[in-house]
N, C-alpha and C positions, 0 to 999 in steps of 0.2 A: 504493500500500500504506500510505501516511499514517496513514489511520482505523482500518486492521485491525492496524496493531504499536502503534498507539497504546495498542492492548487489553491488551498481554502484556509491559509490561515489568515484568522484576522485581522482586518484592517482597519481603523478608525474611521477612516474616507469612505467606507462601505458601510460601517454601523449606523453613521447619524444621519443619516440621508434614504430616500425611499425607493435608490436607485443602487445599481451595482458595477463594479466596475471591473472585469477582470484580469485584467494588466495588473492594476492595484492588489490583486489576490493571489500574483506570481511568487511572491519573491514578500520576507519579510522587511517594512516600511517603518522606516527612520519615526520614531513619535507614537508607534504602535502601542497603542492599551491592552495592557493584562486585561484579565477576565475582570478581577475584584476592583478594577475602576470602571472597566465598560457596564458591570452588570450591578447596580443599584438600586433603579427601582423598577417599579413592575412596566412604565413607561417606558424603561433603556428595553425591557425586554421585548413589548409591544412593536417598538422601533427598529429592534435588530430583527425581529419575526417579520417585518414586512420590508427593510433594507437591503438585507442576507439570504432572508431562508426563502419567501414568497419570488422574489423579483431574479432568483435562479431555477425554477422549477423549470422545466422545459422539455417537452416533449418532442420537439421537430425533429430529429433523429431516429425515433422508434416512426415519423409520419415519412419518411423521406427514406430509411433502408425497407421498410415494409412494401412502399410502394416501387420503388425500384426493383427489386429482388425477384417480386410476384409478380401479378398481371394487371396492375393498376397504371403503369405506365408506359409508354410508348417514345420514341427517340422522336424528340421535336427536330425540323429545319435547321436549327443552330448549334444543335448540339455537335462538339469538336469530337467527338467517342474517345475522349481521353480520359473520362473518369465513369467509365459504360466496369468495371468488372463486376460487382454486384448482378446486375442489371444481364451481365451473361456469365451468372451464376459461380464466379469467382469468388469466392467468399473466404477468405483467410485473415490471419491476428491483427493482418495492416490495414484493415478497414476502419474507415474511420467514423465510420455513424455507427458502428456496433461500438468500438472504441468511445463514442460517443455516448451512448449508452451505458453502458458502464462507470465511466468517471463521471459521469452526468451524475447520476445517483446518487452514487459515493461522496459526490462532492456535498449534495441535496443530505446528506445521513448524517456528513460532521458536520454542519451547518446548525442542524437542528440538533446534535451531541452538545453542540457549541452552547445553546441557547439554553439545552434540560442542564448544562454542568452551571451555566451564569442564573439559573434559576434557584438553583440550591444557595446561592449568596444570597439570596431573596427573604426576609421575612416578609410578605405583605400586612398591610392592615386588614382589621376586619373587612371594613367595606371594599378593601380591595383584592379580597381571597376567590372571589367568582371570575372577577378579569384574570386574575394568576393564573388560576388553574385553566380557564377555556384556553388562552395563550400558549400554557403549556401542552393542552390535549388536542390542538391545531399544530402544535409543530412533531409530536407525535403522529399524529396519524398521518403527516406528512413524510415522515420517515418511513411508514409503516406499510404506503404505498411504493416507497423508493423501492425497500425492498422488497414487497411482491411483483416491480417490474423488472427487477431483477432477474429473480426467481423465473417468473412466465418465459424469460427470454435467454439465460442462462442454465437451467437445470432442464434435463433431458426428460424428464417427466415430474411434474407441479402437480400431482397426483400422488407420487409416493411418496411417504416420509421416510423413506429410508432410501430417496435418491440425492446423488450428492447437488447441493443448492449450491451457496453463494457465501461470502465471509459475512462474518458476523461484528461490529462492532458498535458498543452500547457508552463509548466513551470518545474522547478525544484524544486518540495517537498521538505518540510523537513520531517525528515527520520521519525513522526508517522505521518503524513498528509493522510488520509483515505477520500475517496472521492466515490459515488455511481455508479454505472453502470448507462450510460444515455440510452434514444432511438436511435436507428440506424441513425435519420436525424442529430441528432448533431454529431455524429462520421462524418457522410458523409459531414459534412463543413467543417471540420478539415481536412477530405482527399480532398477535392476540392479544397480548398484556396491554399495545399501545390503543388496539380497540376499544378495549372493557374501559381503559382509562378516559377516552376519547368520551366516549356512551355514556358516563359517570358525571362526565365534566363539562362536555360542551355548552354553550347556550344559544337560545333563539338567535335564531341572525340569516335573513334574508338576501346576503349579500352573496351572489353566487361567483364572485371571482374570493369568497374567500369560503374556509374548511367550516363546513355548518353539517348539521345532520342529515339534510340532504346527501350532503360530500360522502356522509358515512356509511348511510344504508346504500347508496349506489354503488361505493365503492365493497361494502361487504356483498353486495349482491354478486359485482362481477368474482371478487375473489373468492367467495364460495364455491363459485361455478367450474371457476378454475379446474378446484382440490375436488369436485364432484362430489360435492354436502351438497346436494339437490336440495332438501329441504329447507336448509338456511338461504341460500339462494333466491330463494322461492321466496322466504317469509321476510327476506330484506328490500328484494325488489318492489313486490307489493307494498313494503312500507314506502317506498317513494311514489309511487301510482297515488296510493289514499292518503299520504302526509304532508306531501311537496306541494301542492296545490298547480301542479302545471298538467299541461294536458298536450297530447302531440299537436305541433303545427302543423295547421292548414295548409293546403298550397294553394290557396286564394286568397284577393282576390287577384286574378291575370288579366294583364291590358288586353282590349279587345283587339282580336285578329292575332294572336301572337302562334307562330310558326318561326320554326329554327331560320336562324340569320337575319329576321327582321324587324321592322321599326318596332316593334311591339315587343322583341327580343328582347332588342338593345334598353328599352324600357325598363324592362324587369331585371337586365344587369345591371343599373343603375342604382349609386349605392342610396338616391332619392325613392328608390323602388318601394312601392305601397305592397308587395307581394310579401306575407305572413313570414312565407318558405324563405326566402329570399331576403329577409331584413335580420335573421338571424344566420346572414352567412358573411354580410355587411355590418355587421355587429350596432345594428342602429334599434334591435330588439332583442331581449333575451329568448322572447319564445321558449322550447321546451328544455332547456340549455341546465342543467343539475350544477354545471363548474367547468370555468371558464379560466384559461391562463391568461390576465387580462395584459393586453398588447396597445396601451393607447398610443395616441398620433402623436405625443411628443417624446422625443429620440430617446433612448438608453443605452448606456453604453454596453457592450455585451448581447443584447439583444438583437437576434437574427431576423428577418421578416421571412414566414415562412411562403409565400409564394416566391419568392428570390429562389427559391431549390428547384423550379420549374421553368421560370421564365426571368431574364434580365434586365428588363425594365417596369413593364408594364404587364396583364392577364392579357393581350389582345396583340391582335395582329402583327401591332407593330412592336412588340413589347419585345423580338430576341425569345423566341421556344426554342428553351431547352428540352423537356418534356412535355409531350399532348396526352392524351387521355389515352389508355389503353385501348386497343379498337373492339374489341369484346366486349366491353363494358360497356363504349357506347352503344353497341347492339342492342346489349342488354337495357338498357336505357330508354331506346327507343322504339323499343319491342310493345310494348305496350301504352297505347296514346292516352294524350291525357297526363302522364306522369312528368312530375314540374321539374324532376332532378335535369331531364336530358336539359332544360333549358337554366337552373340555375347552378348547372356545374358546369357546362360551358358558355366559353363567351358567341357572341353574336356575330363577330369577325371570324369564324373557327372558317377554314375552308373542306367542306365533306364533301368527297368525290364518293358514287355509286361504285365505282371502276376500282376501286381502292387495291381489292387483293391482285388485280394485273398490270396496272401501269406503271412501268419500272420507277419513275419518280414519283414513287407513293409518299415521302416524305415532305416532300414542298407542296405538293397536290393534294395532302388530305391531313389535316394538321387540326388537330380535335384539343382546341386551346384552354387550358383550363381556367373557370372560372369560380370556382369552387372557394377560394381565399380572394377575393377579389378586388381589396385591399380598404384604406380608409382617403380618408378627405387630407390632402399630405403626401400621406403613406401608402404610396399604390399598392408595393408588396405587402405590408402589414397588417395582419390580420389576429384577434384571439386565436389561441389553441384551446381548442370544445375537447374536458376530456373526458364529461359525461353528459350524455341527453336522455330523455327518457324513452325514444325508440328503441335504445339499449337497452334498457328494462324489459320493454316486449318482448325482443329474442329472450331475453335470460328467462321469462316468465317461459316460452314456447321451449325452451331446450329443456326445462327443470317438468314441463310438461309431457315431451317426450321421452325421457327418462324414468315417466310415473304410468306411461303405456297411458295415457291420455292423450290423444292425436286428434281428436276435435277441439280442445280447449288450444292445441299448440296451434292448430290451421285457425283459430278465431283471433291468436298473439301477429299471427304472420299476415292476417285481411285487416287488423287492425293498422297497422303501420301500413298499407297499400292504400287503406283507404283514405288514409291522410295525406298522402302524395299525390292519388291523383286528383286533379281540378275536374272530370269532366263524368267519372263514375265512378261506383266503387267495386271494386273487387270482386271475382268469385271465390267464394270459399273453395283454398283447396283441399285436397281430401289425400290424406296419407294413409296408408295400408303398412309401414314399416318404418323400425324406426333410420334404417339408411335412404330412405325416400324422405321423408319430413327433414330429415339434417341439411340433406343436397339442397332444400326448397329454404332452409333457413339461412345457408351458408349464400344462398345466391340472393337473400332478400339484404343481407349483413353484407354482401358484397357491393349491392346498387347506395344503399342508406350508408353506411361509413366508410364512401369512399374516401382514401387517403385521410384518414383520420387514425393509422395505424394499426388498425385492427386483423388486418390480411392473412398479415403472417401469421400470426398468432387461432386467428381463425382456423385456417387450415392444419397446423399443427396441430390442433386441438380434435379437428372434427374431419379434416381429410379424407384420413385412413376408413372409418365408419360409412363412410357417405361417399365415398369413392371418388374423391372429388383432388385433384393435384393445380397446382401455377396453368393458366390455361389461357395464354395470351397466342394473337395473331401474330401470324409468321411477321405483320407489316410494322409491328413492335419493335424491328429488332434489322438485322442486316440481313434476314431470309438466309442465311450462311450459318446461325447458331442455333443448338437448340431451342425450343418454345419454352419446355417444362422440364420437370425433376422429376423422377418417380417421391412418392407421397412419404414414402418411409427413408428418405437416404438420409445421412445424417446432418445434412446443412435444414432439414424440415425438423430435425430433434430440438436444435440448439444454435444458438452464436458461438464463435470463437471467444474462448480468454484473450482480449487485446494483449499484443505484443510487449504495451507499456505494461503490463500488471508481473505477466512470465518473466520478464527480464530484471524486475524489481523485486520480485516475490518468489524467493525458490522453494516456497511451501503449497506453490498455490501447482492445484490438479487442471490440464487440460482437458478441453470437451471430445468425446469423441470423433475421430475422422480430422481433425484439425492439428 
């Protein structure tokens, strides 16, 4: 762990401010405060919990190796193919969005060690032992997801506690302190403790770019789901359905005449857009949004915009595509009319050729632009990272349903979110007979609804193998010269590599298989 706490020690220029800076977090800084003058009152703590620990969470590396990897994306016009290995299934220690991933976390874990060890200098006052504690059980459960995305994307199966997980630490290192990968059950009391603590402690608070109960039960829904405790799954997700008070967005209302590429398009891409669907991708409404990495239009330092990882200037035409939409997806998309994704995940300048799979210059000819992050008023690239809404609840509600040989209540989870997408009808119920039929039909509803929102991979790993389902992008993806897919079980579908930086720092730490 030498090279990844190297990254996060404290800096005074990072604590009192509600920004971060990570130059400042290289290297220790001339004037740097110990713990026992940074951490005095329950203020410094509130201060460094939104300075430090909030304004580093970041997710755009599990949204950007996911899509790359799988079948969510496709080689835009601009792309130079100098940084295509992922993308043609090159997957080794020197990647750096898994690499990304990993010290990401890690860095997210002492952050918040940082915060629980300046919390113990803490006596609060009475009146001030409710703010303490919620303070402290928002930066736990912040930790507590760190490491189940760990886990999800690091251990070859988040199913068994007796597979090897991820290192464990409950303090703050010194900067060569090297520590081993444990088994999954010791990870899984570290995230439990910080639950029960969480659930004990938390308080009302409606603010959904910060850790509320919402945060909780959505997040134990997914993480139950994971470890396949169907029932806790089940009885957390529904707590956010009846607790939360949000209900799926509509995908209305749509400007009249609207069809792909036109006035009425570009309408509803606009980030003035009156579209329900659509103002929650423009961040100008929360709509059914659980927690939100909030991304506003004035600059931070550190902070990436994550349409920047698809396109170089702009979402449109003229904006420099590096990556367009996977072409299977838009299929999928446009497979069924009526549905508002085909129109608010691409933009209006997209150029779709018919011809697409024969005409050798299918890359300049048919460029499927994303519009999905479509950025703010300022900030073209810039957009929140959603890292729960409550159409992820449906699936969680429909897989915890398929798992209980209930496949009418799962086909009622899966018309429920269809019907909310399309503007022009609703859905037919569909009807499963098995449970690798209902999977395939959920994996493909989890594939239209969370696109690039990181879920891909993890998808498929998870429910692949059952539902027979592997990476299944068009030959037009790619240079028609590489493979499409992976077989579903080879070991880049188990697991990430331990980055390079961790191996070479850490001679206790175990490699994943096949890496």
């Amino acid at each position: 762990m030498k090279n990844i706490f190297k990254t996060t020690t404290l800096a005074v220029v990072t604590i009192f401010s509600l920004s971060s800076c990570n130059d400042a977090l290289d290297i220790i800084q001339d004037g740097e405060l110990p713990a026992e003058l940074t951490f005095q009152t329950t203020a410094d703590l509130d201060r460094y919990l939104n300075g430090a620990v909030y304004s580093n969470v970041d997710n755009s590396n599990e949204i950007f190796l996911s899509g790359q990897f799988t079948d969510e994306l496709g080689m835009g016009p601009q792309n130079s193919e100098l940084q295509l290995s992922a993308h043609q299934f090159y997957l080794d220690v020197t990647n750096s969005y898994a690499s990304g991933i990993w010290i990401g976390n890690y860095g997210t874990i002492n952050r918040v060690n940082r915060l629980l060890d300046g919390a113990k200098r803490i006596t609060p006052t009475a009146a001030q032992q409710a703010s303490y504690n919620d303070i402290v059980a928002q930066g736990r459960l912040i930790r507590a997801f760190s490491y189940f995305t760990l886990l999800s994307y690091f251990s070859t199966d988040v199913k068994s506690n007796s597979a090897l997980g991820v290192m464990v630490f409950d303090n703050v290192p010194v900067v060569d302190e090297v520590r081993p990968r444990v088994v999954n059950s010791e990870v899984f009391s570290v995230i439990d403790a910080d639950i029960a603590f969480a659930e004990a402690n938390l308080t009302s608070n409606s603010n959904y770019y910060r850790i509320t109960k919402n945060f909780l039960n959505a997040f134990k829904a997914r993480y139950y789901l994971y470890r396949g405790m169907y029932p806790q799954a089940k009885a957390a997700a529904e707590a956010v359905l009846t607790g939360s008070g949000l209900t799926l967005t509509p995908a209305t209302p749509v400007p009249t005449g609207l069809a792909f590429g036109n006035s009425a398009h570009a309408s509803l891409n606009a980030l003035a857009t009156t579209n329900s669907y659509k103002k929650l991708w423009v961040d100008t409404a929360q709509g059914e949004i659980i927690f939100a990495l909030n991304r506003p239009s004035t600059p931070v330092a550190g902070w990436g915009n994550i349409a920047s990882l698809f396109s170089t200037n702009t979402s449109s035409s003229s904006g420099s595509t590096l990556y367009d939409m996977g072409r299977k997806t838009y299929n999928l998309l446009s497979a069924v009319n009526g549905d508002i994704r085909r129109f608010a995940f691409l933009d209006h300048t997209s150029t779709v050729s018919a011809n697409y799979a024969t005409i050798p210059d299918y890359r300049v000819k048919d460029v499927l632009i994303i519009d999905k992050y479509a950025g703010k008023t300022s900030q073209p690239l810039r957009n929140d990272l959603k890292v729960f809404r409550l159409s992820e609840m449906y699936f969680i509600l429909a897989e915890c349903a398929v798992e209980a040989n209930d496949f009418t209540t799962a086909a009622t989870r899966i018309k429920s979110v269809r019907d909310a997408r399309n503007y022009l009808a609703a859905a037919t119920l569909p009807v499963y007979t098995s449970k690798a039929q209902a999977y395939t039909d959920i994996l493909l509803e989890r594939r239209k609804e969370l696109y690039l929102e990181g879920h891909r991979y993890l998808d498929l790993k998870r429910l692949g193998a059952i539902a027979g389902v592997a990476i299944d992008r068009d030959p037009t993806d790619d240079l028609k010269t590489i493979p499409v897919t992976i077989p579903i079980d080879d070991y880049r579908m188990k697991s990430l590599p331990i980055p390079r930086q961790e191996t070479q720092g850490n001679p206790t730490i175990q490699q994943n298989p096949g890496y």
